[in-house]
C-alpha positions in Angstrom: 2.7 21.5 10.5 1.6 21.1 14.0 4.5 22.1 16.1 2.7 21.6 19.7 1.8 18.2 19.0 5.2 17.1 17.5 7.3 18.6 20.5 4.2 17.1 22.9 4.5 13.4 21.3 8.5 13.9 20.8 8.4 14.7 24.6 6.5 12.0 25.3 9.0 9.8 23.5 12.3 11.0 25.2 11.0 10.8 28.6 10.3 7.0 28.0 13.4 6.8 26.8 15.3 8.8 29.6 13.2 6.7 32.1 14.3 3.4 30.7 18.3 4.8 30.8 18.1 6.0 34.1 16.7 2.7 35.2 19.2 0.9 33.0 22.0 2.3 34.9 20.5 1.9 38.2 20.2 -1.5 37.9 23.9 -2.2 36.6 25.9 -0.3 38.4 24.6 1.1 41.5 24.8 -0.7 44.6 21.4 0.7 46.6 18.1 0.8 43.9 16.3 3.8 43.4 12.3 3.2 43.2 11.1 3.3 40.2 8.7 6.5 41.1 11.9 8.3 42.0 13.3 7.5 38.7 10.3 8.6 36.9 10.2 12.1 38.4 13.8 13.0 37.7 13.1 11.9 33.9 10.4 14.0 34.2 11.3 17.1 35.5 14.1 16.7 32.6 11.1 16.3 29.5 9.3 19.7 31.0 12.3 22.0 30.8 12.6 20.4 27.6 9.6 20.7 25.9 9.5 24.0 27.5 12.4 25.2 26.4 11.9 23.9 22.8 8.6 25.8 22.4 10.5 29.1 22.9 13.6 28.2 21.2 11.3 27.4 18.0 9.0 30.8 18.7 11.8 32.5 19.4 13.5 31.5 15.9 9.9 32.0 14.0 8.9 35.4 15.5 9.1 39.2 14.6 11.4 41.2 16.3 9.0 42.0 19.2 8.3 38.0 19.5 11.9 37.6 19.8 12.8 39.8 22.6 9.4 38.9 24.0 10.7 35.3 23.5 13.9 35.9 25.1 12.1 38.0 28.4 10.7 34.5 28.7 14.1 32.1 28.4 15.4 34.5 30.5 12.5 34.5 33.0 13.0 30.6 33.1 16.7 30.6 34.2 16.2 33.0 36.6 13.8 31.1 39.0 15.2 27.7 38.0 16.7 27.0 40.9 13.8 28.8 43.4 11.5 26.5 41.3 13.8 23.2 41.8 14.1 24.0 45.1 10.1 24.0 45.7 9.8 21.1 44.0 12.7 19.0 44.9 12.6 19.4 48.5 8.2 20.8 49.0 6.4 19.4 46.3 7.9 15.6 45.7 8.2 14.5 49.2 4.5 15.5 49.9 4.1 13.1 47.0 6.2 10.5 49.0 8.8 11.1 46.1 12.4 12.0 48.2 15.1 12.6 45.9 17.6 13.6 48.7 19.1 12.1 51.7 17.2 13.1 55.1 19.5 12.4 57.0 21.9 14.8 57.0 22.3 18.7 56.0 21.6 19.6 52.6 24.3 21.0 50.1 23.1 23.7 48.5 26.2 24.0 46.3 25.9 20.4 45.0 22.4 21.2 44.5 23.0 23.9 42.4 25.8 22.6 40.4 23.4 19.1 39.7 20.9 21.3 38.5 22.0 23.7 36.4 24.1 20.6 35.0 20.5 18.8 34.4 19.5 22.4 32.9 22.2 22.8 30.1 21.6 19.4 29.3 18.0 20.3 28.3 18.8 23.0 26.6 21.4 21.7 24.8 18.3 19.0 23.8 15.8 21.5 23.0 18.5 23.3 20.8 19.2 20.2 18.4 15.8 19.3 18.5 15.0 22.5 17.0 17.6 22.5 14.4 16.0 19.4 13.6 12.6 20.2 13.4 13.7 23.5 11.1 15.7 21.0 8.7 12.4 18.4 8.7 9.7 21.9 7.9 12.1 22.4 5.5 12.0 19.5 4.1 8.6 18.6 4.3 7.5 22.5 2.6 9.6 21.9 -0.4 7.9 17.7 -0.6 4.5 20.0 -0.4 5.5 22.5 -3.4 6.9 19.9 -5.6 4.0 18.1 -5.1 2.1 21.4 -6.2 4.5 22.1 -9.3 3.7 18.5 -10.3 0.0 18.6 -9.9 0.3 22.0 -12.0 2.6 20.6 -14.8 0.1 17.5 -14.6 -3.0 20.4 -15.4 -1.2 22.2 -18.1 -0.5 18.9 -19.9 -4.1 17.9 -19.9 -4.9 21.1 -21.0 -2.5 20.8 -23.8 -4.4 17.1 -24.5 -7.3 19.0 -24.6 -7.0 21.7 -26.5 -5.0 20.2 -29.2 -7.6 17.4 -29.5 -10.9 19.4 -29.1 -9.5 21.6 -31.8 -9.1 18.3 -34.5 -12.4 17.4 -33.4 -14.6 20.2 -32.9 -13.1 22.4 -36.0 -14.6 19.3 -38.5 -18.1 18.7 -39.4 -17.6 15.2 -36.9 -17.6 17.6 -33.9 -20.5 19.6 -34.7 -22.6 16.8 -35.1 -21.5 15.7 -31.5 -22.9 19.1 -30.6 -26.1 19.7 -33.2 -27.1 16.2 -33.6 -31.0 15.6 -33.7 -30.8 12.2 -33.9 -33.8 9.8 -33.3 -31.2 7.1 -32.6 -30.8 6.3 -28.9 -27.9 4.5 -29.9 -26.1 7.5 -31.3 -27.3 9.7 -28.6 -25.7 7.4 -25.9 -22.4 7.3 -28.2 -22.2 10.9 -28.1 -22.7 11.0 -24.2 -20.1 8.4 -23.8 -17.9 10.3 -25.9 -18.3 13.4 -24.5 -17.3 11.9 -21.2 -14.1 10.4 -22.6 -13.3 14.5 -23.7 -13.7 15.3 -19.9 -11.4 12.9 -18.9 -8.6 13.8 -21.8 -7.2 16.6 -19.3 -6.2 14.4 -16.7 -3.7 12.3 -19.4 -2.2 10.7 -16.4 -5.6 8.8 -15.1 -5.4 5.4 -16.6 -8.2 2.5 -17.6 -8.0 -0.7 -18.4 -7.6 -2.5 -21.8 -11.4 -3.6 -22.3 -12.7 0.1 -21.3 -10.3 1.5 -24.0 -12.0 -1.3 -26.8 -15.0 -0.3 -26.0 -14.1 3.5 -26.5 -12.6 3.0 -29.7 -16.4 1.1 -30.7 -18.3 4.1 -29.4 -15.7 6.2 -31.5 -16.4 3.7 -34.8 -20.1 4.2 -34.3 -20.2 7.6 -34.5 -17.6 8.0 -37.3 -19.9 6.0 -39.4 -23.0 8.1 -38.1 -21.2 11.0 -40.1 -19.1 9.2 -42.9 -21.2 6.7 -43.6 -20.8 2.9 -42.8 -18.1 2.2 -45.9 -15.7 5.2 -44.6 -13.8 3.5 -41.8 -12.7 -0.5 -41.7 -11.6 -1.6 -38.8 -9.8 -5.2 -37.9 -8.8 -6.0 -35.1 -7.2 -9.1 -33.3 -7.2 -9.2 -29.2 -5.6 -12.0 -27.7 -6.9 -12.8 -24.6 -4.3 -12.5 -21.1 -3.2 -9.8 -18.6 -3.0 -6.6 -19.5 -1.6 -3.2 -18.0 -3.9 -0.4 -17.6 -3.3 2.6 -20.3 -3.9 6.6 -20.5 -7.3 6.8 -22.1 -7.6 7.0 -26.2 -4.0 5.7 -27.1 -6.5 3.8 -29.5 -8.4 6.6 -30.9 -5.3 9.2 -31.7 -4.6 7.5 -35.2 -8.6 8.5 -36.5 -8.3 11.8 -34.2 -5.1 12.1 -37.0 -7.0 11.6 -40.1 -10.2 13.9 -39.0 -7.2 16.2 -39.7 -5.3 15.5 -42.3 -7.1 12.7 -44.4 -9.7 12.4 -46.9 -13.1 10.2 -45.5 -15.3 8.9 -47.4 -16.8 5.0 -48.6 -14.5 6.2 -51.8 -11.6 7.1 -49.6 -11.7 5.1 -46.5 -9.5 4.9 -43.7 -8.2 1.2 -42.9 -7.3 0.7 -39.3 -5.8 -3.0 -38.0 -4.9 -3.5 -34.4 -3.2 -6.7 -33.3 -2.9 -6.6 -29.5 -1.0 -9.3 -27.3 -0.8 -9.6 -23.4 2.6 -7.8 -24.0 2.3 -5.7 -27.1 0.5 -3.6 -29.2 0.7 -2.7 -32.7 -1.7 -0.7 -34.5 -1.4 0.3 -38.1 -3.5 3.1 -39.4 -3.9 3.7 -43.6 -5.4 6.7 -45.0 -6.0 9.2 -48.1 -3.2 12.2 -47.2 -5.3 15.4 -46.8 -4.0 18.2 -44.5 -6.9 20.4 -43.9 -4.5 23.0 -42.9 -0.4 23.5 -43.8 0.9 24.1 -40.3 3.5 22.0 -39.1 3.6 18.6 -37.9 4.0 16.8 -34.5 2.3 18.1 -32.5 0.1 15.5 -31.6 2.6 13.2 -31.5 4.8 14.6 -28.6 1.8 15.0 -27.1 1.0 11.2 -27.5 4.6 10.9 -25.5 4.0 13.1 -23.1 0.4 10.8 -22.3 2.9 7.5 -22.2 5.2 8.9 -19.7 5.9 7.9 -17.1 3.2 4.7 -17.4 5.7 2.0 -17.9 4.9 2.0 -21.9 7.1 1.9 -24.4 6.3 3.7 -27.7 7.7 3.4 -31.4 6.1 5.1 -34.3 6.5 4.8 -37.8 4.8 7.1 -40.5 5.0 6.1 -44.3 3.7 8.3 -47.1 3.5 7.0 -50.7 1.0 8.3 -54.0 -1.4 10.2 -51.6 -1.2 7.0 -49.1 -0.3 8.1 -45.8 0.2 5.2 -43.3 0.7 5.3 -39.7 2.4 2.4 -37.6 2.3 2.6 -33.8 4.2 -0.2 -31.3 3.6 -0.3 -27.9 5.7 -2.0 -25.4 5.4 -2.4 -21.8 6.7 -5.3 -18.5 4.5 -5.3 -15.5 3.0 -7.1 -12.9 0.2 -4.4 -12.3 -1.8 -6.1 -14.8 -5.8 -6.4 -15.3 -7.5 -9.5 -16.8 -8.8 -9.7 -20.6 -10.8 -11.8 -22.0 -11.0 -12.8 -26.3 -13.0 -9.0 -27.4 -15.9 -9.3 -29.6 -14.8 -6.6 -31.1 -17.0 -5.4 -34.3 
């Protein structure tokens, strides 16, 4: 925080707006109009005690203890030739400016001099004073706006890596993953899925960044492709049912975390194949997911799924799962829900 240039422009402000009072006044209820010049250098000599004052009231408050009584040498410094230095300007340094602030034309009093300005000085101090109080309060303020924003942007980091490493471990720990790795495949196709897909695992720990609608189809075909690269062309049928209309942008692979599911805990083969149906509407999605119950491991459950949560939050989706397990049949029923007007144009997919 720049503390120079928010007491310099703050300065700048108030003297404006003593000028326009001062001249306000004059023109209401005084008899005799003071020039506008004369006006203008009272207001001034008013915003440099001020901004003076304020500079080592604030370095005062933010110093060590040699800063502070170095600090208060200086405040003290300042009241002691106030009125040597008002003097000097009011009656040597204005009027050689053609700037008289006094009457000429008789003696002047040296005790209503005095009393005027060390009235005008308290006044600025008692300025500079609030307007420190206020600037501590709006640091204040502003630091802790700058570390929540930190502790979000952290919590944001630890959630993607969550994402990630929960995901990379139901991908990579499977033959699927190693061939995303090993492959020496002569298909340019495949080899352009795999860099496409590869990408789509970089962006997985940011689960915040959102895509639209047609970018997240078009992931779930690269995904299709590959899966029946490895499984073969009868493991995975896929329908799927896009109505064309506005749609909301969405955290990337809401569509893929069914099959990320069954790389782990299903059986895939052109015996065993895993049926996947997506109907999607300008204002809903459902996607139904149908597959041969295999765990690879016995760990608990869930995981992935509060994690699916934690990617929907906070994104204006709604999310309601269902999961259904009957004679080795292990089905998984996902609704999403969402109103807004932040909404990006889809046209009828080609899907398949």
């Amino acid at each position: 925080m720049n503390v120079l240039k928010i007491i310099l422009t703050t300065s700048a402000t108030l003297f404006i707006l003593i000028f326009l009072i001062l001249w306000s006044l004059n023109q209401r209820y005084t008899a005799i109009h003071i020039p506008v010049m004369h006006i203008g250098a009272v207001s001034a000599l008013y915003i440099v005690y001020f901004c003076v004052l304020s500079l080592v009231f604030w370095y005062f408050s933010k110093g060590s203890w040699l800063g502070k009584v170095l600090w208060t040498l200086v405040y003290l410094t300042i009241g002691a030739t106030l009125l040597p230095v008002m003097h000097g300007v009011v009656y040597g340094l204005l009027p050689s400016l053609s700037i008289v602030l006094f009457d000429e034309s008789v003696p002047p009093n040296e005790a209503s001099f005095h009393h005027e300005v060390w009235r005008g000085y308290l006044f600025a101090n008692a300025l500079a004073i609030g307007f420190v109080f206020f600037l501590y309060y709006w640091e204040n303020r502003w630091l802790s706006r700058r570390l929540i924003n930190k502790l979000n942007a952290y919590d944001q980091r630890m959630l993607g890596v969550k994402h990630s490493s929960h995901f990379l471990g139901t991908i990579f720990v499977t033959g699927f993953g190693r061939m995303l790795v090993d492959t020496d495949s002569n298909n340019r196709q495949v080899k352009r899925d795999i860099i496409q897909f590869l990408g789509y695992l970089m962006r997985v720990e940011e689960p915040q960044v959102q895509h639209s609608w047609e970018e997240e189809l078009d992931l779930l075909e690269c995904f299709e492709r590959l899966w029946k690269e490895y499984y073969g062309p009868e493991s995975l049928q896929i329908k799927c049912n896009v109505a064309s209309g506005e749609y909301r942008l969405v955290p990337w692979g809401i569509l893929l975390f069914p099959l990320e599911n069954c790389l782990k805990h299903a059986l895939i083969s052109a015996v065993y194949p895993v049926e996947y149906q997506l109907e999607m509407e300008p204002e809903k999605v459902i996607l139904v997911c149908t597959n041969w119950w295999s765990p690879k491991e016995k760990k608990e459950g869930g995981i992935g799924f509060g994690l699916l949560e934690s990617r929907l939050a906070g994104t204006g989706y709604k999310l309601k799962y269902y999961t259904e397990q009957t004679e080795g049949r292990y089905k998984l029923t996902l609704h999403l829900n969402w109103h807004s007007n932040e909404k990006n144009k889809l046209s009828s997919s080609t899907f398949g």
